[in-house]
C-alpha positions as CSV (number, residue, x, y, z in Angstrom):
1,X,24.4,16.9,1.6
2,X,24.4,21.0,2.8
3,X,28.4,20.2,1.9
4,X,28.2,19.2,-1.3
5,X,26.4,21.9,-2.0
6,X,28.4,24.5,-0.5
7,X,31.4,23.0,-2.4
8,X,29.9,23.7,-6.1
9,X,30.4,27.2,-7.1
10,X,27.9,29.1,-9.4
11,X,29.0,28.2,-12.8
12,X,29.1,24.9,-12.6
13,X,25.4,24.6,-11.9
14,X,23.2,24.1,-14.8
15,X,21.7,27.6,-16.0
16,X,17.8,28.0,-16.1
17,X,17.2,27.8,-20.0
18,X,16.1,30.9,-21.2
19,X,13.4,31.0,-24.6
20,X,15.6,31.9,-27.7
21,X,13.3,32.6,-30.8
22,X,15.3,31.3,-33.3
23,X,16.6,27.7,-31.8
24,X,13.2,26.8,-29.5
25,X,9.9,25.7,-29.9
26,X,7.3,28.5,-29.5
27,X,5.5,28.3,-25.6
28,X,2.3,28.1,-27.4
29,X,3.4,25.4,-29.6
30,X,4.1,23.4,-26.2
31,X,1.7,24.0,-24.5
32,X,-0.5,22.7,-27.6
33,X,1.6,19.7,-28.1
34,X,1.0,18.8,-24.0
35,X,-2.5,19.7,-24.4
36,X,-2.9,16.9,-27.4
37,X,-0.1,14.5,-25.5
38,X,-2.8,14.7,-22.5
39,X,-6.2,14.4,-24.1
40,X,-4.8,11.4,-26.0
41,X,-3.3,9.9,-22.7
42,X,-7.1,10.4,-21.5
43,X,-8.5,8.7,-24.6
44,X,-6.4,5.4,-24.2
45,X,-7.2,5.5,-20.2
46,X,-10.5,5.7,-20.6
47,X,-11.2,3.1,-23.4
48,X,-9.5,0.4,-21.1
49,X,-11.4,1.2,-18.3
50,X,-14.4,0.9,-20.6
51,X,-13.5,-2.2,-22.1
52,X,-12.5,-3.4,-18.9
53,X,-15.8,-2.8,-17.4
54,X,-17.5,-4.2,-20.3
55,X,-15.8,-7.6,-20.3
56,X,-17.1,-7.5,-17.0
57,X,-20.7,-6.9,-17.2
58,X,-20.9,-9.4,-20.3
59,X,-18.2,-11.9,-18.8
């Protein structure tokens, strides 16, 4: 594995992306967007677990 490594130079390795204004997506308007993408991942967990444990209770 170390050899591999050793054999690829620089430039062929991928380049950290850097923020450019005009092409990307704000950082704020990310982080919003995974804020929302979170909260609603929340939302669905949370209303199976509570229809889960109320089929249970009434079941």
């Amino acid at each position: 594995m170390a050899e591999a490594q050793k054999r690829l130079s620089h430039t062929t390795l991928k380049r950290r992306q850097r923020f450019h204004p005009k092409r990307d997506v704000r950082p704020a308007v990310l982080a919003k967007a995974n804020r929302l993408v979170i909260s609603a991942a929340a939302f669905i967990g949370l209303s199976f677990l509570a229809i889960v444990i109320l089929q249970a209770v009434l079941g």
